[in-house]
N, C-alpha and C positions, 0 to 999 in steps of 0.2 A: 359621426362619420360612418358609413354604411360600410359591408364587410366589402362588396363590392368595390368601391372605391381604395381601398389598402388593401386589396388582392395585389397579388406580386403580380409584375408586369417584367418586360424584357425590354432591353436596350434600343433600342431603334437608334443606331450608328450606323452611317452609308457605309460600304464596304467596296474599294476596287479593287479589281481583276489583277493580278499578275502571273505572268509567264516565268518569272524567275524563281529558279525552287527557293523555298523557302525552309527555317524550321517547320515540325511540324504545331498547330496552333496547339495551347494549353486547353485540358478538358476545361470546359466549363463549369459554372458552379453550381450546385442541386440545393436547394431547399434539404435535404437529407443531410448534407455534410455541415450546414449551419447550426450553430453551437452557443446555450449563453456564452458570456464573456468571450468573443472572440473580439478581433480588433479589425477593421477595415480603413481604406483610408479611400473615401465616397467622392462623390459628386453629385451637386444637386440639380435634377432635373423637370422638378416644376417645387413651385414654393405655395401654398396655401395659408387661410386664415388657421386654420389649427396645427400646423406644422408643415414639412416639408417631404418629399419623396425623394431618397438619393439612391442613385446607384451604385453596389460592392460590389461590381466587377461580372454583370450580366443578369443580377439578383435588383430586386428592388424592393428596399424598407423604408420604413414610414418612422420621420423624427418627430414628434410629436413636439408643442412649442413648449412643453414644460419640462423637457430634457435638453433645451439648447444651453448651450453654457457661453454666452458670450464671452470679448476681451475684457469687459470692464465690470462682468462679473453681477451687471443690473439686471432687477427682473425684467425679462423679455417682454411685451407690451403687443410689438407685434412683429411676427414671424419675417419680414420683408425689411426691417430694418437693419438686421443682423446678419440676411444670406438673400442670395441673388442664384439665377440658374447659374452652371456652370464652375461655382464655387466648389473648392474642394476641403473638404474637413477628414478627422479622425472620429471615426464612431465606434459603437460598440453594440452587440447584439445582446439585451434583454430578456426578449421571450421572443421564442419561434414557434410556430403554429403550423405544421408541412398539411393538414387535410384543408384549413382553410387557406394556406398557400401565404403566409402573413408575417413578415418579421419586423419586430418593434427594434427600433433603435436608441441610442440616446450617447451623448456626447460627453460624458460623465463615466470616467473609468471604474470599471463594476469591482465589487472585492477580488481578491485573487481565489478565493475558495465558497463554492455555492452547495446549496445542499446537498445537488447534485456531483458531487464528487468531494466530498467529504467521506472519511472511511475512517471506520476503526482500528486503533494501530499507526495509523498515520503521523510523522514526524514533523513538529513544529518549531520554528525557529524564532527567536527576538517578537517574542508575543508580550505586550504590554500592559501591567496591573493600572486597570480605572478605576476599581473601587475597591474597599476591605469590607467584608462581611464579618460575622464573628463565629463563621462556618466555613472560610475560606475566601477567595479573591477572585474578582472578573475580571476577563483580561481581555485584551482587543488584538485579533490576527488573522487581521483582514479579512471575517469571514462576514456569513451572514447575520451573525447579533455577537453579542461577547459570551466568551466561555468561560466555564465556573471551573476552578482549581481548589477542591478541599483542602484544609488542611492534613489530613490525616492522609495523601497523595502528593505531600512534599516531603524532603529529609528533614528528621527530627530539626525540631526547634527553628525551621526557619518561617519568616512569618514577613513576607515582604511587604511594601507600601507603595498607594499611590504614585507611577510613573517608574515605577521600578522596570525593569526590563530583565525577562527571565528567559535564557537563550535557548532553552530546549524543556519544550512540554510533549505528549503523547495525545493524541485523542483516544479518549476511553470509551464515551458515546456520542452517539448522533441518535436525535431522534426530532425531524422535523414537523410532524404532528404536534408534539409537547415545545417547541422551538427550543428543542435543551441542548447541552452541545457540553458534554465534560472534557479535560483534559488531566492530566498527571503529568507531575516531574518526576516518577520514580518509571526509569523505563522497564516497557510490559516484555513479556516472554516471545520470541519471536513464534512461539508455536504456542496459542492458548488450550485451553480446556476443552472450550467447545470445538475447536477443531480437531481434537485425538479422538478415533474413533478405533472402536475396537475391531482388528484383521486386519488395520491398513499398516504399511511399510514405512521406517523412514532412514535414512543415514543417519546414525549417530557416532559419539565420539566416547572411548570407556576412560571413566576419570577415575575409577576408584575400582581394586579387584579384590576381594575377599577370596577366602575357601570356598563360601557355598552361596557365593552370590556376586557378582561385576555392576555395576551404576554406569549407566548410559545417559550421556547430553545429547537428547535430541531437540534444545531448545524449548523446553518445558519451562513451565514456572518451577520443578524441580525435576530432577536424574529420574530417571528410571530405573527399573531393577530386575536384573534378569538372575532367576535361581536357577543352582545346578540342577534340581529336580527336572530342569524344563528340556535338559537333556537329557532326561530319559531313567537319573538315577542321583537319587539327594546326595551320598559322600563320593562325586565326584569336585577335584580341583578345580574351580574355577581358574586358575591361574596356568595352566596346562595348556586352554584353549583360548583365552583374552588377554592382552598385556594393556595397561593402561597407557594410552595415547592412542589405543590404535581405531583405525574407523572402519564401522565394523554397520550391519544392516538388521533392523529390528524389524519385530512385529509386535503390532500393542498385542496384549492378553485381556489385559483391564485396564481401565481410565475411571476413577473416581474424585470427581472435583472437590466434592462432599470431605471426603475421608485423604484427600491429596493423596491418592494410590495411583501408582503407574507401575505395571507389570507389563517385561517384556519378553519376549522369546528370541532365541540369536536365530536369524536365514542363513538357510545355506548348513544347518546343521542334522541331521538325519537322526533321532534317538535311539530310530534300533540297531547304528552303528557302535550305543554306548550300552548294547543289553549285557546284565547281568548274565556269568555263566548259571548251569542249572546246579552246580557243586552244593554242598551245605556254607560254606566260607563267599563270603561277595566279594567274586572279583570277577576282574574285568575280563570281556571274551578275547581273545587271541588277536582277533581283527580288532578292538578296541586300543587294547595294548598300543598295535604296530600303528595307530593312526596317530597315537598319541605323542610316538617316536617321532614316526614324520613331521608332525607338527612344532614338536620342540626342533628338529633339526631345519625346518624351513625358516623357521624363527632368528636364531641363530644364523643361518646363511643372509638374509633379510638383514641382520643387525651389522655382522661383518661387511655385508657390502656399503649400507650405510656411514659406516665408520669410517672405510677405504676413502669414500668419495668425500665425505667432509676433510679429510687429512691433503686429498690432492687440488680440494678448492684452499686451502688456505696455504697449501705451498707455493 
């Protein structure tokens, strides 16, 4: 069948006149906004030997007779036995082609996940063991082939079987050149390796305070670590300026996937507010001192009101 012939066509439905306002009509549909896997509910407006041409609502796709899916579920024979103009079915879009102007159809609900919107990171639900390798298990969910679950990408010692049903895996890769597609049950870091990038920003939260160093969760596969040095002077108290719980704004220094290094810097913090005086003895300048005051006392006021107000939610 010639491209010309499954070029998209437009509806030819009479249209009359009215004087009475109306809503105004829905935009039409573009070839642009057409999507695999979408769902249309058609009409067929001519029927051929190798398939049928239906209309989605202004748009016209071509059902090909090896995507009809009759009631009785037999091989289709011929196209005219099964659908008539005027019939109305559910279909679905396949492959779109907007330069040739051409959308394949077919009546066969597509996976719910196509290559094309498959991502890394991505959360999966009640995905299905078909087979056991003795490298790990493939599993069926809904996409476009089954995914490989290592073992060494499940908790210790589990080792599921055929029809097993495992309610939450991770996709780890996509790679549809290779038609590979991993997954993991041990879920991933909501902020990987390859996305920390050194001088960018993130909010974190301080889970652990030292003297001369605080740990930052900014979603890493592990804390981060911001030293007192990086305010400006190493036997400053880290516990002076961070209290653990609080959420507070980084900057990477380093990111080392390799060596699992993550150095951060606190924002919002200025070093040469914590300069060393010029005395022979290290200590803090004047203006250090009093910021340090301020700090423990904003603190403090911050905790007392917090206490206030959990005391008069539970009165």
């Amino acid at each position: 069948m010639s491209d010309e012939t499954l070029a998209l066509q437009t509806s030819e439905e009479p249209t009359t006149a009215s004087t009475e306002q109306s809503a105004p009509a829905p935009q039409p549909l573009r070839i642009e906004d057409i999507k695999p896997r979408m769902a249309f509910t058609g009409r067929v407006i001519r029927v051929e030997l190798g398939g049928a041409f239906i209309d989605i609502g202004g748009l016209i796709g071509f059902l090909h007779i090896s995507q009809i899916v009759p009631p009785d579920d037999k091989p289709v024979l011929r196209v005219a036995d099964v659908l008539k103009e005027n019939d109305t079915l559910t279909v679905y879009v396949s492959r779109v082609f907007p330069k040739r102007k051409r959308i394949d159809l077919t009546m066969r609900r597509p996976a719910a996940y196509g290559w094309d919107n498959l991502q890394v990171g991505m959360k999966l639900h009640n995905v299905k063991v078909v087979s056991v390798e003795s490298f790990g298990v493939f599993v069926d969910f809904d996409g476009p082939k089954h995914a490989l679950i290592p073992f060494n990408l499940m908790p210790k010692g589990m080792r599921p079987k055929v029809d097993d049903v495992i309610e939450t895996a991770w996709v780890v890769e996509v790679d549809e050149p290779k038609r590979r597609i991993g997954l993991t049950m041990v879920e991933p870091p909501a902020l990987p390796w390859e996305r920390i990038k050194k001088g960018e920003k993130y909010p974190g939260k301080v889970v652990r305070v030292e003297r001369n160093a605080a740990y930052v969760d900014i979603g890493a596969e592990r804390e981060g670590v911001v030293r007192a040095s990086s305010l400006g002077a190493s036997f400053l108290d880290m516990r002076t300026f961070v209290t653990q719980g609080e959420e507070v704004t980084v900057k990477v220094l380093r990111a080392d996937p390799g060596k699992r290094i993550l150095e951060l810097a606190l924002e919002g913090v200025n070093p040469s507010d914590f300069a060393l005086s010029s005395g022979p003895e290290e200590e803090l300048s004047p203006f250090a001192v009093a910021l340090q005051r301020a700090q423990r006392l904003k603190r403090a006021q911050e905790a007392a009101s917090n206490a206030a107000r959990a005391e008069e939610s539970t009165s």
